[in-house]
C-alpha positions, 0 to 999 in steps of 0.5 A: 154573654149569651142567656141560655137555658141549658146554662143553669142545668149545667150550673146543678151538675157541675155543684153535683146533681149528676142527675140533671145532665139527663135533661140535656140528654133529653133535651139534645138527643135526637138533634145529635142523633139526625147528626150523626146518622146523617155523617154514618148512614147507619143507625147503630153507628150513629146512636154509638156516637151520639152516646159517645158525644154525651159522655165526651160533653159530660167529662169537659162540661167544666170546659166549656164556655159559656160565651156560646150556647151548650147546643152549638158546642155540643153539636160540635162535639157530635159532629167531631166525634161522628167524622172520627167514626166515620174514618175508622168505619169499615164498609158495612152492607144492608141486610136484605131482612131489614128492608122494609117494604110498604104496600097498602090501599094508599099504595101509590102515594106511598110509593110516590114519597118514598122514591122522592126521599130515596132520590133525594137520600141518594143524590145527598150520598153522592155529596161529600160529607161537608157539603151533605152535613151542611144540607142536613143541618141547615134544611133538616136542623134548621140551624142558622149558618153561624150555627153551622159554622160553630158547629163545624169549625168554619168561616159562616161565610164558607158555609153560606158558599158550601151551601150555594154550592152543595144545593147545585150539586144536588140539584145536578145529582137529582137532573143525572138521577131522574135523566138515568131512570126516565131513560131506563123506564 
């Protein structure tokens, strides 16, 4: 059996204290947000399923098992919740006002960090959504590949060739990306 923290919070609320499923809130909040922001693109459709996958864990908290840790199957429930966002999600455009644009003394560097997020946000854009999941979680998450693999419902074997492979993807999307503008400047 696995000893986690979350298990004795989980302990109040389900004996009544309703009040201390705000600690998991707080404890969880901004894993399951960077989740679903990176599954929607879009920060109100994340934070909608984020909100939604804490609504979804409070209702079955008397499900889950606790041979796991609440983490992983929380993250379950938001990455389960951000695809089905995801697939009833019309096409939504950037507004030109929101935008923002940095300019400054240490203009250059600046510049120079946020092209290397733009490609690197723009090459994970052409991943599929398995592989630029993976990615996120493991690189930015830094959860382990079982982790991964609780989360996302596959074999951790799968994950560790979903991830070898979406890291060559990546890498030839930069290689076509950079190749592309070096031309173009």
């Amino acid at each position: 059996m696995i000893i986690d923290p979350d298990h004795s919070v989980i302990d109040r609320i389900l004996s009544g204290d309703q009040a201390a499923y705000a600690e998991l809130v707080n404890k969880h909040k901004s894993y399951a947000f960077t989740i679903a922001l990176r599954i929607l693109q879009t920060r109100p459709d994340a934070e909608e399923a984020a909100q939604d996958s804490f609504i979804k864990a409070y209702h079955n908290l008397r499900s889950f098992n606790r041979q796991a840790k609440f983490s992983t199957w929380f993250y379950r429930i938001v990455f389960n919740t951000a695809v089905s966002y995801k697939r009833r999600q019309r096409q939504h455009f950037q507004d030109i006002e929101t935008t923002v644009i940095h300019y400054g003394q240490e203009a250059e560097g600046i510049l120079e960090k946020t092209d290397k997020k733009k490609y690197i946000a723009k090459a994970l854009l052409a991943l599929n959504e398995a592989d630029r999941t993976a990615l996120s979680l493991f690189y930015l998450e830094e959860f382990s590949m079982e982790e991964i693999a609780e989360i996302t419902g596959m074999q951790t074997n799968t994950i560790k060739v979903r991830l070898h492979r979406a890291r060559l993807r990546l890498a030839e999307e930069l290689k076509t990306m950079l190749n592309h503008e070096a031309i173009t400047l």
